[in-house]
ROKESE-602499 format. One record per residue: residue number from 1; residue in one letter; chain; x, y, z of N, C-alpha, C in turn. Coordinates in steps of 0.05 Angstrom, whole numbers, plus 5000, padded with zeros to 4 digits. Each point is the difference from the previous one (the first is absolute). Layout:
N
> NUM|A|A|X|Y|Z|X|Y|Z|X|Y|Z;
...
//
This chain:
284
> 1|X|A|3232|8539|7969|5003|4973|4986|4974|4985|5004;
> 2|X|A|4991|4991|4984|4971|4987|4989|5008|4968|4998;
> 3|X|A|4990|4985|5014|4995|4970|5001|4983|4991|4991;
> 4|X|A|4992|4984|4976|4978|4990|4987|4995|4978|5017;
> 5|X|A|4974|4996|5015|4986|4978|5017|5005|4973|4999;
> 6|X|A|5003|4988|4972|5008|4974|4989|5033|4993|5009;
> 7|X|A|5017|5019|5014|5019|4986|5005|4999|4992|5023;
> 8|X|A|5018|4979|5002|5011|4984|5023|5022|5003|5020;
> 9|X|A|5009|4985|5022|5025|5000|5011|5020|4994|4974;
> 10|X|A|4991|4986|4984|5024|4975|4980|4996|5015|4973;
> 11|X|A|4981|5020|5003|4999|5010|4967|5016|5027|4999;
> 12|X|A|4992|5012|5027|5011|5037|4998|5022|5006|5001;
> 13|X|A|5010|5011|4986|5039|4996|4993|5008|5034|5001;
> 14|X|A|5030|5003|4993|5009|5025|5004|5021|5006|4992;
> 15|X|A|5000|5008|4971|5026|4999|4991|5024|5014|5014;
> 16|X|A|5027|4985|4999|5028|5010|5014|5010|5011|4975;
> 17|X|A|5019|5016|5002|5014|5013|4988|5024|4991|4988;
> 18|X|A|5002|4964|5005|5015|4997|4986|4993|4975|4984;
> 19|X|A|4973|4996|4991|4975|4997|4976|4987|4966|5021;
> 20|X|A|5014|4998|5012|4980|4989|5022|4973|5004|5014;
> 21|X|A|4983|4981|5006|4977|5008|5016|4990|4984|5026;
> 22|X|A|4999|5011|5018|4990|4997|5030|4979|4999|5005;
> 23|X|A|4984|4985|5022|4982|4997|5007|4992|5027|5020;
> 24|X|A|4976|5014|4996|4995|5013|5018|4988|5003|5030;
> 25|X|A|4995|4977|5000|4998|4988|5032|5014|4971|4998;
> 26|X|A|5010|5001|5025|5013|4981|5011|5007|4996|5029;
> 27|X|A|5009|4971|5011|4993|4989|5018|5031|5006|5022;
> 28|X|A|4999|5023|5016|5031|4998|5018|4998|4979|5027;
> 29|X|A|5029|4989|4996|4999|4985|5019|5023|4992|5032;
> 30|X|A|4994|5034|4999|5018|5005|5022|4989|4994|5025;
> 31|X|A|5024|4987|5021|4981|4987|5021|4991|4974|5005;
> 32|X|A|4994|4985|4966|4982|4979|5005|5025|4987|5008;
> 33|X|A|5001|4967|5007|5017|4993|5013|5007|4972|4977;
> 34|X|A|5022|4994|5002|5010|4976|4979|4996|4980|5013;
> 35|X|A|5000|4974|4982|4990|4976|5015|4973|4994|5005;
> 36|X|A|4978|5013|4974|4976|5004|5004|4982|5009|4993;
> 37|X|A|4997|5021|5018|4990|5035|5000|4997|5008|4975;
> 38|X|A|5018|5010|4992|5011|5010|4975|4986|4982|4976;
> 39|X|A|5009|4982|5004|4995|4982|4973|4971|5002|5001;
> 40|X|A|4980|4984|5017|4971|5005|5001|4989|5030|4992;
> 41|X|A|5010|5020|5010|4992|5025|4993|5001|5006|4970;
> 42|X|A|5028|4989|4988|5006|5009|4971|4973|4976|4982;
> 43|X|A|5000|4986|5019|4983|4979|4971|4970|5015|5007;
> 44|X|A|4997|5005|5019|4970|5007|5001|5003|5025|4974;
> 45|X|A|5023|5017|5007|4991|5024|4986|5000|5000|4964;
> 46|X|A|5018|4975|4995|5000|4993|4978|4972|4980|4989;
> 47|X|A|4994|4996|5016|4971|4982|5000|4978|5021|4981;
> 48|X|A|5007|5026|5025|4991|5017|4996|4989|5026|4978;
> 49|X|A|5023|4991|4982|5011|5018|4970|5024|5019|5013;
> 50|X|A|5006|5003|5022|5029|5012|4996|5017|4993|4979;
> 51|X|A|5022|5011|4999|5015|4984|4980|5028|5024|5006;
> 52|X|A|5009|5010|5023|5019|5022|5012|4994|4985|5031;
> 53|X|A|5027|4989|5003|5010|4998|5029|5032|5017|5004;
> 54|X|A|4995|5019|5027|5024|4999|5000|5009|4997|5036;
> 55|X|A|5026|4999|4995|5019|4984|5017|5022|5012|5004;
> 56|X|A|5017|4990|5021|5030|5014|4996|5011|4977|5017;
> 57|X|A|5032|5005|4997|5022|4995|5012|4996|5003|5029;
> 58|X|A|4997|5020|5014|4993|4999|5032|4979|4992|5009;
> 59|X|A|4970|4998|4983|4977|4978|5007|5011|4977|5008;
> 60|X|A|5025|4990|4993|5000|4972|5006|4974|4981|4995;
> 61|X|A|4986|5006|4978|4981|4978|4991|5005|4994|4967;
> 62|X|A|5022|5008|4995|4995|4987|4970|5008|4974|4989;
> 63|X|A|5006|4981|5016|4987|4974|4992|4971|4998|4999;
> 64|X|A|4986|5001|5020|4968|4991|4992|4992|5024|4986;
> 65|X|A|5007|5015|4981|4994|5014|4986|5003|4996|4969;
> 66|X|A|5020|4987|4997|5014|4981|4973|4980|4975|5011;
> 67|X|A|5001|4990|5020|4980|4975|4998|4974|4998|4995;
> 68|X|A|4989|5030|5006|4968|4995|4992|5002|5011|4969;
> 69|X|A|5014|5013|4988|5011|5007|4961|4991|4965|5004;
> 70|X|A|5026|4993|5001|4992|4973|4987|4981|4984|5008;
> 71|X|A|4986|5002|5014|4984|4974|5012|4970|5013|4989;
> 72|X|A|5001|5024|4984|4969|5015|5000|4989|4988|4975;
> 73|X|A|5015|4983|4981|4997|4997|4972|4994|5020|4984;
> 74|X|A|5001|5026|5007|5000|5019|4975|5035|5009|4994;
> 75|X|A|4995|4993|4968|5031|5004|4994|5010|5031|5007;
> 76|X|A|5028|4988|5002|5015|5022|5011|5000|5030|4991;
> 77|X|A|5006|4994|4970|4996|5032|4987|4972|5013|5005;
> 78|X|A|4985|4990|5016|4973|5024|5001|4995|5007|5030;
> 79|X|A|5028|4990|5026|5001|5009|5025|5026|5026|5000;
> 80|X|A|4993|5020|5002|5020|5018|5011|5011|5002|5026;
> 81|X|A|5025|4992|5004|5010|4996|5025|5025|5027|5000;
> 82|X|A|4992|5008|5028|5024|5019|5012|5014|4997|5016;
> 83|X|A|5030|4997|5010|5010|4996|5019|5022|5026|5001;
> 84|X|A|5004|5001|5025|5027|5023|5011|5016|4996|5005;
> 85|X|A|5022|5020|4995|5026|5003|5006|5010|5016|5022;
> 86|X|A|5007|4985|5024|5000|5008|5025|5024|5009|5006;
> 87|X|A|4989|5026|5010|5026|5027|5014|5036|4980|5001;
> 88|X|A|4996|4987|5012|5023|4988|5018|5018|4983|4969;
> 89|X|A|4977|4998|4973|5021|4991|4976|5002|5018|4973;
> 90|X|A|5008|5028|5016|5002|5016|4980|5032|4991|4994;
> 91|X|A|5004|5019|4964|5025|4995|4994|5006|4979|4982;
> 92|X|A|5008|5001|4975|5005|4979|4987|4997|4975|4997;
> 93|X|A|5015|4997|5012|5005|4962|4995|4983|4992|5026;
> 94|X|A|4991|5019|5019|4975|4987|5026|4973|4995|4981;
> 95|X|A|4999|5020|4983|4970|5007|4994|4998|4973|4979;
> 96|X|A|5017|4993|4981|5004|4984|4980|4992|4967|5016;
> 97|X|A|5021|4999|5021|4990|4972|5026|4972|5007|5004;
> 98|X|A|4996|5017|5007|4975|5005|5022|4977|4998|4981;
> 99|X|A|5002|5003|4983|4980|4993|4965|4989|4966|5003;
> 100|X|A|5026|4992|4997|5003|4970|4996|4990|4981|5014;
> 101|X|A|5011|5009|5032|4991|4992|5018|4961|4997|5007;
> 102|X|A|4991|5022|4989|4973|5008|5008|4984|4975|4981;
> 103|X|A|5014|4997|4978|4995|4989|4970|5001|4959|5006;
> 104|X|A|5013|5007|5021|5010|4963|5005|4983|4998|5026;
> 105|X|A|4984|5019|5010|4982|4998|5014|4976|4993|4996;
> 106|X|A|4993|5024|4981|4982|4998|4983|4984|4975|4979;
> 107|X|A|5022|4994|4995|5004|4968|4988|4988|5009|4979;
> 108|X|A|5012|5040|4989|4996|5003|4973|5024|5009|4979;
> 109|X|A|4995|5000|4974|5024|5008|4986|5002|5022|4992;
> 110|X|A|4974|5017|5006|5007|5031|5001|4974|5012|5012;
> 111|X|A|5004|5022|5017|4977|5028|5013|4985|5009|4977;
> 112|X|A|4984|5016|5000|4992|5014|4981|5012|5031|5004;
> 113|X|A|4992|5005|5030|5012|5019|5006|5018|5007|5023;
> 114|X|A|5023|5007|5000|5019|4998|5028|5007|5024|5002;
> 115|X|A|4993|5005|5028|5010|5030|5007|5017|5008|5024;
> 116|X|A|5023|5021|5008|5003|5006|5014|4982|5009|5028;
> 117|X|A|5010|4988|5015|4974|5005|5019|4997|5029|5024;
> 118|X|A|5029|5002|4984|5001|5032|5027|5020|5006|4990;
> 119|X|A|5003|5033|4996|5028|5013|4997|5013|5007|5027;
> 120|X|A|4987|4994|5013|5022|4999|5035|5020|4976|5002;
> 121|X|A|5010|4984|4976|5010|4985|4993|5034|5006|4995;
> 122|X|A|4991|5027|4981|5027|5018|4996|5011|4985|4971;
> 123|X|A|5019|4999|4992|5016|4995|4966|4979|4991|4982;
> 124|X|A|4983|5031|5001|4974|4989|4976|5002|5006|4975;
> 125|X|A|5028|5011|4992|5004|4997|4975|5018|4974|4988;
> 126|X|A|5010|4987|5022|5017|4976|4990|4979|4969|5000;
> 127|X|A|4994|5019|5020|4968|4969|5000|4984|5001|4976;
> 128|X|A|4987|5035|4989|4979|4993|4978|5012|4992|4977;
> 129|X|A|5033|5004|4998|5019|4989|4982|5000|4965|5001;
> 130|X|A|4993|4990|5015|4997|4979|5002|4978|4991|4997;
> 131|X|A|4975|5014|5006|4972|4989|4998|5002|5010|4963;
> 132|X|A|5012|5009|4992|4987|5005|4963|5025|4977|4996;
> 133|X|A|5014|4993|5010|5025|4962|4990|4963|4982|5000;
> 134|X|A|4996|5005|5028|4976|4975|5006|4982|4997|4969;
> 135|X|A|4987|5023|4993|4984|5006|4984|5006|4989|4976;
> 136|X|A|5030|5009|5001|5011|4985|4966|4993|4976|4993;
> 137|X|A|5013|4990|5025|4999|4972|5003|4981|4990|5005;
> 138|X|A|4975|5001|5005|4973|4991|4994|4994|4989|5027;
> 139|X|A|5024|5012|5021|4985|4980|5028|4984|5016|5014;
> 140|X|A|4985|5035|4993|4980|5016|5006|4988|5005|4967;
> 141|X|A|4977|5004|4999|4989|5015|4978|5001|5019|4995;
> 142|X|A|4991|5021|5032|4996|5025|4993|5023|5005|5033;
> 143|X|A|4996|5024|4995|5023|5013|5026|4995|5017|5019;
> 144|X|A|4994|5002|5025|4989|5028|5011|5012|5007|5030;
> 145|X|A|4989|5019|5012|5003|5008|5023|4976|4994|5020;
> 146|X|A|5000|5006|5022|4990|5006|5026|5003|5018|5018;
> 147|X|A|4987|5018|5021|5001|5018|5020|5023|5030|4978;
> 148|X|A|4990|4997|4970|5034|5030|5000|4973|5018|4992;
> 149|X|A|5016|5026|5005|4994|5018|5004|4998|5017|4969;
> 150|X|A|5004|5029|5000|5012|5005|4981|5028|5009|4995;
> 151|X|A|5008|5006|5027|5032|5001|5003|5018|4974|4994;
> 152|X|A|4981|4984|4997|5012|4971|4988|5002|4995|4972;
> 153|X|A|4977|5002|4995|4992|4999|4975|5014|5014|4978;
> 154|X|A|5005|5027|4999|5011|5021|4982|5032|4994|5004;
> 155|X|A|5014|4984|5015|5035|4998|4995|4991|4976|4985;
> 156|X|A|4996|4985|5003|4991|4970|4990|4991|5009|4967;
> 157|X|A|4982|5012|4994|4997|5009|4977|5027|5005|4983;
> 158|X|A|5008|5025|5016|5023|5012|4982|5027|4973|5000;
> 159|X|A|5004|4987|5017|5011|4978|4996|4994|4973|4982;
> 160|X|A|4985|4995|4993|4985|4985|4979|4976|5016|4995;
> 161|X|A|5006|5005|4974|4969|5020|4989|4987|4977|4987;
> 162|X|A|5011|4979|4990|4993|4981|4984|4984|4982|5014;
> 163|X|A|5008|4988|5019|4976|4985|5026|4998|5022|5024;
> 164|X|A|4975|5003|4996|4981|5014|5021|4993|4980|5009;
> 165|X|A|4992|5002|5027|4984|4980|5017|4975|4996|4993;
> 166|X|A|4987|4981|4997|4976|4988|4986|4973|5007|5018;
> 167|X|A|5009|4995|5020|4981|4999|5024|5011|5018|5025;
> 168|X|A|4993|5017|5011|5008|5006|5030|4977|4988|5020;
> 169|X|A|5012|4992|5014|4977|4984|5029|4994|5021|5018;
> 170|X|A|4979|5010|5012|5014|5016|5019|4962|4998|5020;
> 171|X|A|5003|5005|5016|4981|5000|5024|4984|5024|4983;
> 172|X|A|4967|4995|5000|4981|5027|4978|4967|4986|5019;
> 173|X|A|4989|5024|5006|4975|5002|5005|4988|5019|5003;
> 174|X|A|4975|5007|4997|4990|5024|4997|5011|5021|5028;
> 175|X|A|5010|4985|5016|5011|5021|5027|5023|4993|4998;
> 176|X|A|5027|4995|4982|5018|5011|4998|4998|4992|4968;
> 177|X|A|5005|5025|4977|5000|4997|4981|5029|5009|4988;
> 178|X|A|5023|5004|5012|5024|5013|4985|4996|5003|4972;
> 179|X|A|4992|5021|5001|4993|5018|4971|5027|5006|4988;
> 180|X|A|5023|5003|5019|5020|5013|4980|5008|4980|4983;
> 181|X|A|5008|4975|5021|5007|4974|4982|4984|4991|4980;
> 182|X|A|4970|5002|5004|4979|4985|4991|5010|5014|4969;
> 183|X|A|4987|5031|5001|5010|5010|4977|5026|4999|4983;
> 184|X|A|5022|4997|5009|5031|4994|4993|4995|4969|4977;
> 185|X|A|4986|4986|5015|5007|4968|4988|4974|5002|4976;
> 186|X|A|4984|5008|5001|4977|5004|4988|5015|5018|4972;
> 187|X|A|5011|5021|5003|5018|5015|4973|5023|4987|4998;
> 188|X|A|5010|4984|5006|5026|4974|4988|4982|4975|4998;
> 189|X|A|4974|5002|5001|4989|4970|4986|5007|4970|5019;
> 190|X|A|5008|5016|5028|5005|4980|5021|4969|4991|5016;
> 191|X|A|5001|4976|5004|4966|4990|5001|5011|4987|5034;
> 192|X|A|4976|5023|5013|5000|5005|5029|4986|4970|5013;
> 193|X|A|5013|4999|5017|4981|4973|5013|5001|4995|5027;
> 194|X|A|4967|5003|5014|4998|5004|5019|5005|4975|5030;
> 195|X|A|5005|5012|5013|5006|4982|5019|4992|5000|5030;
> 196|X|A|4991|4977|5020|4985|5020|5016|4971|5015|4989;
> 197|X|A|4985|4993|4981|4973|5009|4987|4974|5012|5019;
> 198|X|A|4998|4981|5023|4985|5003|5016|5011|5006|5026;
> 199|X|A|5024|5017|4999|5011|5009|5028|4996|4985|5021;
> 200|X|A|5012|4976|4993|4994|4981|5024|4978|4997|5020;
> 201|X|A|4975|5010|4983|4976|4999|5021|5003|5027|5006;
> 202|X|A|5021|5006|5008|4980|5028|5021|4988|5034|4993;
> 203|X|A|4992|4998|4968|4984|5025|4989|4970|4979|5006;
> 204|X|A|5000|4979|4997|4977|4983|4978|4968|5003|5023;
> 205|X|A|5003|5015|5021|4982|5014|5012|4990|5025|5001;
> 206|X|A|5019|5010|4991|5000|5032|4985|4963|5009|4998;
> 207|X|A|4993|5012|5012|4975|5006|4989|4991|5002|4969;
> 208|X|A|5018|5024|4987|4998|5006|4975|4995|4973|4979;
> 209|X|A|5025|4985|5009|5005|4978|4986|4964|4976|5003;
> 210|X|A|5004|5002|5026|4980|4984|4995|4975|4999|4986;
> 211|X|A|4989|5026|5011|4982|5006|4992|4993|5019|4960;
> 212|X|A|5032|4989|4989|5005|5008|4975|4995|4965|4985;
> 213|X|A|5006|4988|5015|5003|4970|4996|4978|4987|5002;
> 214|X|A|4986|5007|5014|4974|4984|4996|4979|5013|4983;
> 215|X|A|5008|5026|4987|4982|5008|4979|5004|4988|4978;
> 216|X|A|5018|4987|4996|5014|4984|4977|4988|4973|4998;
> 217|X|A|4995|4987|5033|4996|4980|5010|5021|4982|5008;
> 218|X|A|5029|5007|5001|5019|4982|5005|5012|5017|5022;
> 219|X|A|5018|4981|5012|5014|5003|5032|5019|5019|4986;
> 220|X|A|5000|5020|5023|5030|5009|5002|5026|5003|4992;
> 221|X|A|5015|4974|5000|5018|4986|4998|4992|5007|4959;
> 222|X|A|4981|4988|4998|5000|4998|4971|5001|5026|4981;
> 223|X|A|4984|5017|5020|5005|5027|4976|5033|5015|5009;
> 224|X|A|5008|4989|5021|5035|5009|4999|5010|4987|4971;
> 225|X|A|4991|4974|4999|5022|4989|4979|4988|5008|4978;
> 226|X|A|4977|4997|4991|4983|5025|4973|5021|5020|5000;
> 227|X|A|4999|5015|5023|5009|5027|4995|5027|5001|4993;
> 228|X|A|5014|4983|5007|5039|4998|4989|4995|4980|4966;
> 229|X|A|4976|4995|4989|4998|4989|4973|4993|5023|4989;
> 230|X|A|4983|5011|5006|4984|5035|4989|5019|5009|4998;
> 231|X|A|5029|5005|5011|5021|5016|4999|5022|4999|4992;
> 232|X|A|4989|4973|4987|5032|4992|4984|5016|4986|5003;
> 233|X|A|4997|4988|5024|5018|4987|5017|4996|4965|5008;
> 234|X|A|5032|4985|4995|4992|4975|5005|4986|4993|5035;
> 235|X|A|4992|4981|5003|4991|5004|5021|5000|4972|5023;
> 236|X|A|5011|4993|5014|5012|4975|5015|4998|4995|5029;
> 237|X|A|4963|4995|4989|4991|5004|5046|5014|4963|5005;
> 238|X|A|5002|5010|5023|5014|4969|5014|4979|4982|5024;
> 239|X|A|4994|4977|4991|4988|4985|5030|5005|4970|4985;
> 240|X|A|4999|4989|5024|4995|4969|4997|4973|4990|5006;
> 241|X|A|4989|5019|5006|4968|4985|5000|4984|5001|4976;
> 242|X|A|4991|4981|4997|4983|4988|4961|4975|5022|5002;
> 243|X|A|4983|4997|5018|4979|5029|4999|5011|5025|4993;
> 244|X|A|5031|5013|5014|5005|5026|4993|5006|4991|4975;
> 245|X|A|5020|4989|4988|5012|4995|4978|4980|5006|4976;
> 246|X|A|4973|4984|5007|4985|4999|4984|4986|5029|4985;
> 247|X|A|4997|5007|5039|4985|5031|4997|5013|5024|4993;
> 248|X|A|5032|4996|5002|5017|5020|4984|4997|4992|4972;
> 249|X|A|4995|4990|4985|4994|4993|4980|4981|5005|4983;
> 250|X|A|4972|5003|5012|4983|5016|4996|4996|5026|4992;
> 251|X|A|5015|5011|4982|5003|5022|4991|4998|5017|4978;
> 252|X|A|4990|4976|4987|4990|5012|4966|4979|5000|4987;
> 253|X|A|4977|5004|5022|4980|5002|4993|4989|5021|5005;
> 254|X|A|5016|5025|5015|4987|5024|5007|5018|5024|4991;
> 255|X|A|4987|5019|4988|5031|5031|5005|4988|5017|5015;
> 256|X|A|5023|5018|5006|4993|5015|5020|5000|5035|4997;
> 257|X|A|4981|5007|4997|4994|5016|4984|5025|5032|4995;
> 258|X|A|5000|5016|4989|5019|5017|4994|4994|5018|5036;
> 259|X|A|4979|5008|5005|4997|5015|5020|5016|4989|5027;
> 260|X|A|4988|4966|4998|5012|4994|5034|5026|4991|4999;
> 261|X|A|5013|5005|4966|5027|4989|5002|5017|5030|5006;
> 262|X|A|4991|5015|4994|5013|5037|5007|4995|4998|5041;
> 263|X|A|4975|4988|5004|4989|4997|5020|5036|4988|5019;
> 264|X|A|4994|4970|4988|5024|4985|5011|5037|5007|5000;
> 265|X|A|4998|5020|4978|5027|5012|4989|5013|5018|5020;
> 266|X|A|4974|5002|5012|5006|5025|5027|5000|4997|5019;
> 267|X|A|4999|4974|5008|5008|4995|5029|5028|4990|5003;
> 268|X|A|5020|5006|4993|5027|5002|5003|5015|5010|5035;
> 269|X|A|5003|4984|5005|5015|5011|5038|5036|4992|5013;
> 270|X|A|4998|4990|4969|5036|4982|5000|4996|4982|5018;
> 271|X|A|4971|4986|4998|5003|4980|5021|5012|4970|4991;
> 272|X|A|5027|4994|5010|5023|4982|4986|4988|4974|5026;
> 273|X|A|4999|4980|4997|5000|4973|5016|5018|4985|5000;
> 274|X|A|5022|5006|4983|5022|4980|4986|5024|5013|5009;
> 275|X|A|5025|4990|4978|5025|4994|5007|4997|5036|4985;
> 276|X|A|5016|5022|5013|5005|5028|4998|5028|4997|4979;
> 277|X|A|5009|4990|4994|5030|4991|4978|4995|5017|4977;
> 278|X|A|4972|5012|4993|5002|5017|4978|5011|5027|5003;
> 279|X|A|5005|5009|5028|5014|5026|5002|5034|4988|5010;
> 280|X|A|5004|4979|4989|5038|4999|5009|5012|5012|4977;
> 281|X|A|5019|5011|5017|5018|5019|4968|5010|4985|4984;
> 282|X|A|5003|5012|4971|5013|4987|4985|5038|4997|5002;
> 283|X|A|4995|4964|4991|5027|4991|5008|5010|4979|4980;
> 284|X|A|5010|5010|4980|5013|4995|4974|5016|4980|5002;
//
């Protein structure tokens, strides 16, 4: 995948499969803290040309996340906001509250995109039955998953062939690349999105890396998130600091060439930093 130089955080998009389009970087804001944090971080990044925040239900920050939407003066239809649907409100009529709830937080009248946030949740066919009600009803745009696998993915299909999941979220970096999944969502037109981009810091000394990164002239950190755009993939590094924010951002002025991206393709070690929920069995 080829990136023409002239795009931006706010210009580079990605069509969903269900004729929607996503930003291909964006700003996660797991961790940051409400009452603040959060909100400062989101305006810088929108300052910034982001225009993709996402969020969830167990962040416990999505008030100052609906507060910096509104307080950034860029109208609403050109911020893509994500929030989750947390394990503990799977099931019908939880998932339908648990929508609403996020929404009256938010202090919006609809997500762009809402996703299940783990199939370790269990009744994921009565829940995505409920997340395509949300959709109808205009209080999500688009609809997706998080952490599934492909043992998730393929009952879910055959149970609604008609909504496929738009997006899967799932933890992606050049040292853990789940190829099986990667490839699965990639031939159902499911648009992968990375999470965890820069493995929490601890590749971003990597010899290889570094010294692949400064032939480019940019840090580390930056040709990870290049390399999850090179590959197709949305991409959602997380900080509250305005320097990182800024310098994850920095990303569309360089590619990375076919050699060091075969180079990067191959350092795969299943090295996971996150929540392991993508291997829970499937639970219908």
């Amino acid at each position: 995948m080829t990136m023409a130089f002239t795009l931006t955080p706010s210009t580079a998009t990605v069509a969903l499969n269900d004729g929607n389009r996503m930003p291909v970087l964006g700003l996660g804001v797991y961790l940051a803290q409400n009452g603040g944090e959060a909100e400062q971080a989101v305006l810088w990044a929108l300052q910034q040309g982001y225009r993709l925040i996402d969020t969830a239900k167990i962040y416990e920050n999505e008030e100052d996340i609906g507060k910096a939407v509104r307080e950034s003066g860029i109208p609403r239809e050109q911020i893509f906001v994500t929030t989750k649907l947390a394990t503990f409100d799977h099931g019908k009529e939880k998932t339908i509250q648990a929508c609403h709830e996020s929404l009256r937080k938010l202090g919006l009248d609809y997500v762009d995109l809402y996703l299940i946030h783990s199939p370790s949740g269990g009744k994921i066919l009565e829940t995505w039955g409920a997340m395509i009600e949300l959709k109808k009803l205009g209080y999500a745009r688009s609809i997706g998953v998080s952490n599934f696998n492909v043992q998730h993915l393929k009952p879910l299909k055959e149970a609604y062939p008609d909504y496929i999941p738009a997006v899967n979220q799932i933890e992606l970096s050049p040292y853990l690349t789940f190829d099986e999944v990667v490839a699965y969502c990639q031939k159902e037109q499911i648009v992968l999105e990375a999470y965890s981009p820069l493995t929490k810091g601890r590749k971003v000394r990597d010899p290889l890396l570094v010294s692949m990164a400064t032939k480019y002239k940019k840090t580390a950190g930056q040709l990870l998130i290049r390399w999850s755009i090179q590959r197709g993939f949305v991409c959602i590094p997380k900080s509250v600091r305005k320097d990182k924010i800024i310098e994850n951002s920095n990303v569309f002025d360089f590619e990375i060439s076919v050699e060091d991206m075969t180079t990067l393709n191959g350092l795969n070690e299943n090295f996971i930093t996150d929540w392991e929920v993508i291997f829970s069995p499937w639970s219908p």
